[in-house]
C-alpha positions in Angstrom: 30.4 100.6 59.5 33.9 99.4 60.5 32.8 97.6 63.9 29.8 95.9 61.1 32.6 94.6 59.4 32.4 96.8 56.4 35.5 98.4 56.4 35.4 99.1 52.8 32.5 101.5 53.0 33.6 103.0 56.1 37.1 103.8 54.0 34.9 105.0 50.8 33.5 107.5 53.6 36.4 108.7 54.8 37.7 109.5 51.0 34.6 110.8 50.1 34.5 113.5 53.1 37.9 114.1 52.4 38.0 114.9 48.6 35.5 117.9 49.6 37.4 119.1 51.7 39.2 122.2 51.0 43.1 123.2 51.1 45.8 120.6 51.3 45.5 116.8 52.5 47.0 115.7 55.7 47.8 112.3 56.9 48.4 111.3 60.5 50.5 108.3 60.9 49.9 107.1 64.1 51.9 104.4 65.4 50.6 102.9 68.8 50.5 100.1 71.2 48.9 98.8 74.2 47.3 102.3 75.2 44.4 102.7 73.2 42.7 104.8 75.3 45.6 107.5 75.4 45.7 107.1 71.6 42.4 107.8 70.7 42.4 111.1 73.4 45.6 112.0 71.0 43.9 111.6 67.7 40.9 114.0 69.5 43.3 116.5 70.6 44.6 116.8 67.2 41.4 116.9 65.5 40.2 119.2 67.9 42.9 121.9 67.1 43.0 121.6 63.1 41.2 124.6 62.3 40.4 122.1 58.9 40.0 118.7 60.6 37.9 117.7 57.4 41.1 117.5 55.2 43.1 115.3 58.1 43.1 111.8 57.3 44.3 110.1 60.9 45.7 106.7 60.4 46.1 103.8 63.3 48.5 101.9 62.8 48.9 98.9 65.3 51.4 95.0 66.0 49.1 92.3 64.8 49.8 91.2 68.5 48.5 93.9 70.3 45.6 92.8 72.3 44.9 96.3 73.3 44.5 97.2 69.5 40.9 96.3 68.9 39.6 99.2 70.5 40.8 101.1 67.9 39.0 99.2 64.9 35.8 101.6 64.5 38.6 104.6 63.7 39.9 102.4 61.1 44.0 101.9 60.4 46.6 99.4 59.5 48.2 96.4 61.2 51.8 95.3 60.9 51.9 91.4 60.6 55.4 91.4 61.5 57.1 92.7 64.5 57.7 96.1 62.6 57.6 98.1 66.1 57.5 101.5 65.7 59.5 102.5 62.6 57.3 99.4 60.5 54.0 101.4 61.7 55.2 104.7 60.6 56.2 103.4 57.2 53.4 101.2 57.3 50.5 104.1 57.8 52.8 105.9 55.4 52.1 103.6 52.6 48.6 104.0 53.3 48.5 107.4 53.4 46.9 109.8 50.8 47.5 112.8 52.3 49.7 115.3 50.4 51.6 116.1 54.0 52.4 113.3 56.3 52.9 113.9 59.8 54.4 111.1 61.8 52.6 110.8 65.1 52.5 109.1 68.9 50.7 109.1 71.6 52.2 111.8 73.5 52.9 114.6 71.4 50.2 118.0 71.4 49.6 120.4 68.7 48.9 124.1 69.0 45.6 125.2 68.0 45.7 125.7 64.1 48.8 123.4 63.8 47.7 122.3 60.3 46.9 125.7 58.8 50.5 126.3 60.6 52.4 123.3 58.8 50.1 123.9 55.1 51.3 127.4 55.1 55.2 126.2 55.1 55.3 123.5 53.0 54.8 123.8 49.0 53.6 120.2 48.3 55.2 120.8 44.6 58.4 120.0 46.2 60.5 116.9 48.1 60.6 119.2 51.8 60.9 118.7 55.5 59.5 121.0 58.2 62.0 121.2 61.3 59.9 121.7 64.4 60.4 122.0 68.1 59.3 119.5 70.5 59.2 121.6 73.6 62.5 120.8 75.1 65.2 119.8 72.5 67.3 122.6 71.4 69.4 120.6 69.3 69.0 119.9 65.2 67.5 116.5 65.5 64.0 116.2 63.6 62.0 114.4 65.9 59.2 114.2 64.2 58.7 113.4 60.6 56.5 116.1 58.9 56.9 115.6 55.3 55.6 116.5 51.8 54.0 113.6 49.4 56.9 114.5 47.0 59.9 114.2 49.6 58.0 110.6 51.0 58.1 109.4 46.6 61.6 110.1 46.4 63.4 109.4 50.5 60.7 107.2 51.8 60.0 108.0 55.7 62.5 106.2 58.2 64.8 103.3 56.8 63.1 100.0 58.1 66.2 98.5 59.5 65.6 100.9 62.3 62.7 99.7 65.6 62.3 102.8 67.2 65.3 104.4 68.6 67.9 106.3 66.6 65.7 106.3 63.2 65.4 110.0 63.8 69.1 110.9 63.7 69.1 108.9 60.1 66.1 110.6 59.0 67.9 114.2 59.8 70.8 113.4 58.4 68.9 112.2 55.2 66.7 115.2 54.9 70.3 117.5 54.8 71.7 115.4 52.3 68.7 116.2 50.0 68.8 119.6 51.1 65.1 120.0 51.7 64.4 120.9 55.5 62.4 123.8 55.8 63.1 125.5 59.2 59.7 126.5 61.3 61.6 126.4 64.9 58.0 128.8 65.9 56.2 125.8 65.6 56.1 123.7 68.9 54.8 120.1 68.8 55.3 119.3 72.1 56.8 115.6 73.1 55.6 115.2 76.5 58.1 112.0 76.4 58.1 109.8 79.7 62.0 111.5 80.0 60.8 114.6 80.8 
């Protein structure tokens, strides 16, 4: 539907499979560029390893002047108009989102299987909270990955836009302990298979 131009429908779709879907809402906020091909293998892994993938609303969100990004079109998403770079994406698919978790995503970070039963079962989405996980190689208390309830993203927001990319996640951890609501799960790995390592 979307690659016929009716991305509307294709959107009514989505909602429609995802409002029967049992147990809590998740939204993936993708933010990607130039490697489409790498992205959509990500969004596939994920879905692959939700025990639920029916209740995960994944969401592209691309740079209006990413020549890479059409490929992504038929799996629907947002674009930035502005050069937003990473941190605009995130908050962009974030404001998109209807998912009653958000989980910020990249390219190069792998679930365990079950990861979203995993996440579900430490969050109450009744409350403003942030899970702490492990990326696979940090041992320190920076939050490098956003995974939120609906209630914490209402009341913080996700990163602070004056951010681009680097250092938004310092800000973000340090904002989550002033609100007092990170939630420690140091058992669950998502992996960052970052270019660095």
């Amino acid at each position: 539907m979307r690659e016929l131009g009716d991305a509307q429908g294709a959107f009514a779709v989505d909602q429609a499979i995802l409002s029967e879907a049992q147990g809590t809402r998740i939204s993936l906020l993708h933010a990607t560029r130039g490697r489409p091909i790498t992205a959509i293998q990500n969004m596939t892994l994920w879905l692959q390893r939700a025990n639920n993938p029916e209740r995960v609303e994944h969401i592209f969100a691309v740079d209006y002047d990413d020549e890479t990004a059409a490929t992504l079109n038929r799996f629907g998403g947002v674009v930035q108009t502005t050069g937003g770079f990473s941190v605009g994406a995130w908050n962009l698919a974030a404001a998109n989102s209807t998912g009653e978790i958000l989980i910020q995503l990249s390219d190069d970070i792998e679930p365990p299987p079950g990861w979203d039963d995993m996440v579900d079962s430490r969050l109450d989405t009744g409350e403003a909270y942030v899970l702490r996980t492990i990326d696979g190689y940090r041992t320190d208390e920076l939050i490098t990955m956003a995974i939120i309830t609906r209630k914490y993203y209402e009341q913080h927001g996700l990163f602070d836009p004056r951010f681009k990319n680097q250092f938004s996640d310092a800000d973000f951890t340090v904002r989550a302990a002033k609100a007092g609501a990170i939630i420690n799960a140091r058992d669950i790995a998502l992996v960052h298979h970052h270019p660095a390592f």
